[in-house]
Residue, then its C-alpha position, 0 to 999 in steps of 0.5 A: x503566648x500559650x492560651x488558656x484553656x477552660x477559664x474563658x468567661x462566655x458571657x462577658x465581651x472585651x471588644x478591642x478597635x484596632x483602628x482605634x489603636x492605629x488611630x492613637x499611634x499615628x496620633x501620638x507618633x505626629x506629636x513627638x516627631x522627630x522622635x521614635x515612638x516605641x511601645x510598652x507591651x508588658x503583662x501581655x500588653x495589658x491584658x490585650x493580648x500580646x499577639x494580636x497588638x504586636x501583629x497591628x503594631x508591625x504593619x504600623x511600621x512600630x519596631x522598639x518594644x519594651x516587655x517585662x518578662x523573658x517569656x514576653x520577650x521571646x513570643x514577641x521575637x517569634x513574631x519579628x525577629x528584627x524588631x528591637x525587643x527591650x527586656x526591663x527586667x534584664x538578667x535579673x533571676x535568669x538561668x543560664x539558658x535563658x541568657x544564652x537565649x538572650x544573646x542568640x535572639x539578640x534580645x537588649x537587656x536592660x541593666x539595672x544596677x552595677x552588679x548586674x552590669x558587671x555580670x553581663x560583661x562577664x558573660x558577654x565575653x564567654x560568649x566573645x559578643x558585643x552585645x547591645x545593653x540598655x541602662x535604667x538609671x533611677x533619677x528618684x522613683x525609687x524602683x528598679x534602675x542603676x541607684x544614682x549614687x552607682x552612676x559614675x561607677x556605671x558610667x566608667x566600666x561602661x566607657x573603660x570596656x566598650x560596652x555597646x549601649x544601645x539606649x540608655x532610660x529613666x522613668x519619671x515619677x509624676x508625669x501627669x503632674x505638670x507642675x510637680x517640680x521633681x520631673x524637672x529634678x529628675x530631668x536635670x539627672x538624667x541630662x547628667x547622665x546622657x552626655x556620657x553616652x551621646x550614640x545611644x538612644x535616650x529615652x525618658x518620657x512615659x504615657x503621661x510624659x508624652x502629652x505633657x512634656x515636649x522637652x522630654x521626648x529625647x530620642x524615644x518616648x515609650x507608649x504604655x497604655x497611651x495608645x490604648x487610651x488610658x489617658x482622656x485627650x482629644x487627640x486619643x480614642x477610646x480602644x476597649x469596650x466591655x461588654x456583659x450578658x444579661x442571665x436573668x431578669x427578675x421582678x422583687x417585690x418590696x418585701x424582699x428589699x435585701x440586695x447582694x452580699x451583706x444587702x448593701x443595697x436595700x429597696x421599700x419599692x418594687x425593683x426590676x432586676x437583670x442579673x449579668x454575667x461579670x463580676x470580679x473575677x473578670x476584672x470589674x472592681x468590687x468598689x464600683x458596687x453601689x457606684x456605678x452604672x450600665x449603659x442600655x439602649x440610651x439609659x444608664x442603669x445603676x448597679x446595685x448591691x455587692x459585686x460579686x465574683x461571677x456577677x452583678x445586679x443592675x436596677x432595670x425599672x426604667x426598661x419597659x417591660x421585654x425591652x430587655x431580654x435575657x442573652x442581651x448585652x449591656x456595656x460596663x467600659x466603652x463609647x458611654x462610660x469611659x475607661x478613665x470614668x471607671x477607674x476614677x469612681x473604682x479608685x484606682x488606674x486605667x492600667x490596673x483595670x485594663x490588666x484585671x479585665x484581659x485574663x478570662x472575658x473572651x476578646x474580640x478584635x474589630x479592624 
């Protein structure tokens, strides 16, 4: 992944325990056994850093990976040529060159519909290959996949011409609903399915799947951000912590009652104030403004006001005075307030933060 230059945000801290992660893939790899485990490491493995996972992943002995992106798929084949690298998006919107890079690299493609498929096909025999393919077919989310209507049509080109289906994948809609029937619905489609295709790799069952479903785990299960504990379970850890800057510690008398944009927050008494340095723009939600805390040397400290792009006001009148200092850190995500937490009270999911917070705070990573 080519780095950043110039947006990095010094005064906040994303810490990442990579013993954490190993912790969580050995974990979820001894619940799903004998299934393989492979990893989801889209959007430069949400917001983690791709190189840095991808590297503790490999010594984990991790050598199924599912990305997104061609540009992905290529950094991570410059990490491990042999891995089975797993492109979601397949061909789709992909030059020449980049296909001819696909099939150098040995790089799966996943197919999401018949036109693409038959596309595929007609370039595998310019190129005289056999190359492996992963089918998506869509069991009723509705999103990218083969429409299930198209399934016999896929099923029989595929058997007609000896396409090499390494794996074949749906993706479940409510996996973390336990009782929603339509996981069984979508399950029942995609035994349909997989008879036809009895040596590839069967793949169904996401983060959520993973913990809730045994009977979907197949030959693989795919770990988006269920290694990096998105997901509250007592066999998980947690694997970021968040980290900001104090910039300014300021006394407001009650006169000056009026805090943040739009003063959102308003005080009639005395406030001791610490001014740190992360705001949206590093991912914290605007809608943990006046519904959230800090976590200081054993106090929860309440946010207070707008969040701004660079910055939030937290309410420090608990803190005797010159306990808090300018240039200490105060944690937003980590051992005292959980990821899941966060995103609860924000609105929103573990992944959308996570994904938000990784571009300019700096990353530490503690092994």
């Amino acid at each position: 992944m080519r780095k950043k230059i110039g947006i990095l945000n010094s005064n906040g801290l994303l810490k990442i325990n990579l013993k954490n992660l190993e912790y969580n893939y050995k974990s979820i790899e001894k619940i799903v056994r004998p299934s393989k485990l492979a990893t989801v490491l889209k959007s430069n493995c949400y917001g983690l850093g791709l190189s840095e996972i991808t590297k503790k992943l490999l010594v984990l002995k991790c050598n199924n990976f599912f990305l997104t992106s061609y540009e992905e798929s290529i950094a991570l084949f410059k990490l491990s040529a042999r891995s089975n690298i797993i492109l979601l998006n397949g061909i789709i919107n992909l030059n020449s060159e980049n296909i001819k890079n696909i099939f150098k690299k040995k790089i799966i493609p996943v197919i999401n519909s018949f036109k693409e498929l038959k596309k595929f096909h007609k370039i595998a025999k310019k190129f005289n290959s056999n190359h492996k393919i992963t089918l998506h077919f869509d069991t009723g989310i509705n999103r990218l996949g083969i429409d299930f209507n198209e399934k016999d049509k896929v099923i029989n080109f595929c058997l007609k011409n000896n396409i090499n289906v390494f794996c074949v994948m749906s993706h479940l809609i409510a996996a973390d609903e336990k009782k929603n029937r339509i996981n069984v619905i979508q399950k029942k489609k995609f035994d349909e399915i997989i008879r036809f295709f009895p040596k590839a790799i069967h793949t169904l069952a996401n983060s959520n799947g993973i913990l809730n479903f045994k009977k979907f785990n197949y030959d693989m299960v795919r770990s988006g951000g269920c290694i990096f504990g998105t997901i509250k379970s007592k066999f998980l850890k947690n694997v970021v912590e968040l980290y900001a800057r104090v910039l300014q510690i300021r006394i407001v008398n009650e006169e000056h009652n009026n805090f943040g944009y739009n003063g959102t927050f308003q005080s009639k008494e005395e406030k001791k104030i610490a001014i740190i340095g992360v705001g949206y723009a590093d991912g914290f939600p605007r809608t943990l403004s006046n519904n959230s805390y800090v976590y200081f040397k054993k106090k929860l400290l309440p946010i207070i006001g707008a969040i701004s792009m660079d910055y939030i006001i937290i309410d420090v009148s608990k803190i005797k005075y010159g306990k808090i200092k300018v240039g200490d850190w105060v944690e937003l995500i980590g051992k005292n307030i959980s990821l899941n937490e966060i995103s609860r009270k924000a609105n929103t999911i573990p992944y959308e933060i996570l994904n938000s917070i990784g571009n300019r705070v700096k990353k530490s990573y503690i092994d």
